[in-house]
C-alpha positions in Angstrom: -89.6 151.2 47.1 -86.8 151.8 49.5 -84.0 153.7 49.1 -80.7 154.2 50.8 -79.8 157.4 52.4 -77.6 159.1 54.7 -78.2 161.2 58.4 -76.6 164.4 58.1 -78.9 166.3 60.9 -81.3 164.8 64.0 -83.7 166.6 65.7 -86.0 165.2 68.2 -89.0 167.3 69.1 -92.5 166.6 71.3 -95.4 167.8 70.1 -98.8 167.4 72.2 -97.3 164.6 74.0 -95.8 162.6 71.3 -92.1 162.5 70.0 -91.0 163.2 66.6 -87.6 163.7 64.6 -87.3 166.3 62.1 -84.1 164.6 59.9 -82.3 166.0 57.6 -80.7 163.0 54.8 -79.1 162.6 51.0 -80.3 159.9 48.9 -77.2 157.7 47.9 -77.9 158.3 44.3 -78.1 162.1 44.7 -75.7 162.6 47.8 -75.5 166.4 47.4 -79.2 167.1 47.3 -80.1 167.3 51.3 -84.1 166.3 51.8 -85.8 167.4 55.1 -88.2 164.6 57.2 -90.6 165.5 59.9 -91.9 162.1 61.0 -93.5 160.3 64.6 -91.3 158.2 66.6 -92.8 155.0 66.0 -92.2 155.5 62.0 -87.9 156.0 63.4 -85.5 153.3 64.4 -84.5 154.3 67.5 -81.7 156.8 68.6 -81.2 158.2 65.0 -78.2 159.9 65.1 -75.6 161.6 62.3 -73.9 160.0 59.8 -76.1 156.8 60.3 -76.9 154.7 56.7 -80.4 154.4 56.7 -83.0 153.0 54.2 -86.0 155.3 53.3 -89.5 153.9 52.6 -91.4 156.5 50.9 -95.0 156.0 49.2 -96.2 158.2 46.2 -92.6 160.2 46.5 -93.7 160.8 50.3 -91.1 159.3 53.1 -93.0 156.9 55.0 -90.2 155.3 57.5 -86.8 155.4 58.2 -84.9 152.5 59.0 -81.7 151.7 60.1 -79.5 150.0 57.6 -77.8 147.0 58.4 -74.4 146.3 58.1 
């Protein structure tokens, strides 16, 4: 089920090759709880940045993708 979320922190790292972003977000329905994301590039929008809206897709309580929110 997806959720809507926040950006507070991006950062993009390679590992063996491949890009990933380790993003730091708050659920909209707890914004002062801060959750921590390490996910490949293909599962993130592109350029992520701070303060962007985003909606979560997690599966068994895991985040799965983020996507950017639209507007």
């Amino acid at each position: 089920m997806p959720r809507e979320a926040t950006i507070h922190k991006v950062n993009p790292y390679e590992l063996h090759g491949v890009r990933y972003f380790q993003i730091l977000l708050s659920f909209a329905d707890t914004p002062d709880s801060l959750r921590e994301v390490r996910l490949p590039h293909d599962a993130v929008y592109s350029s992520p940045s701070e303060g962007d809206r985003v909606t979560v897709e997690t599966m068994l309580s895991m985040i799965t993708e983020v996507k950017k929110k639209d507007d």
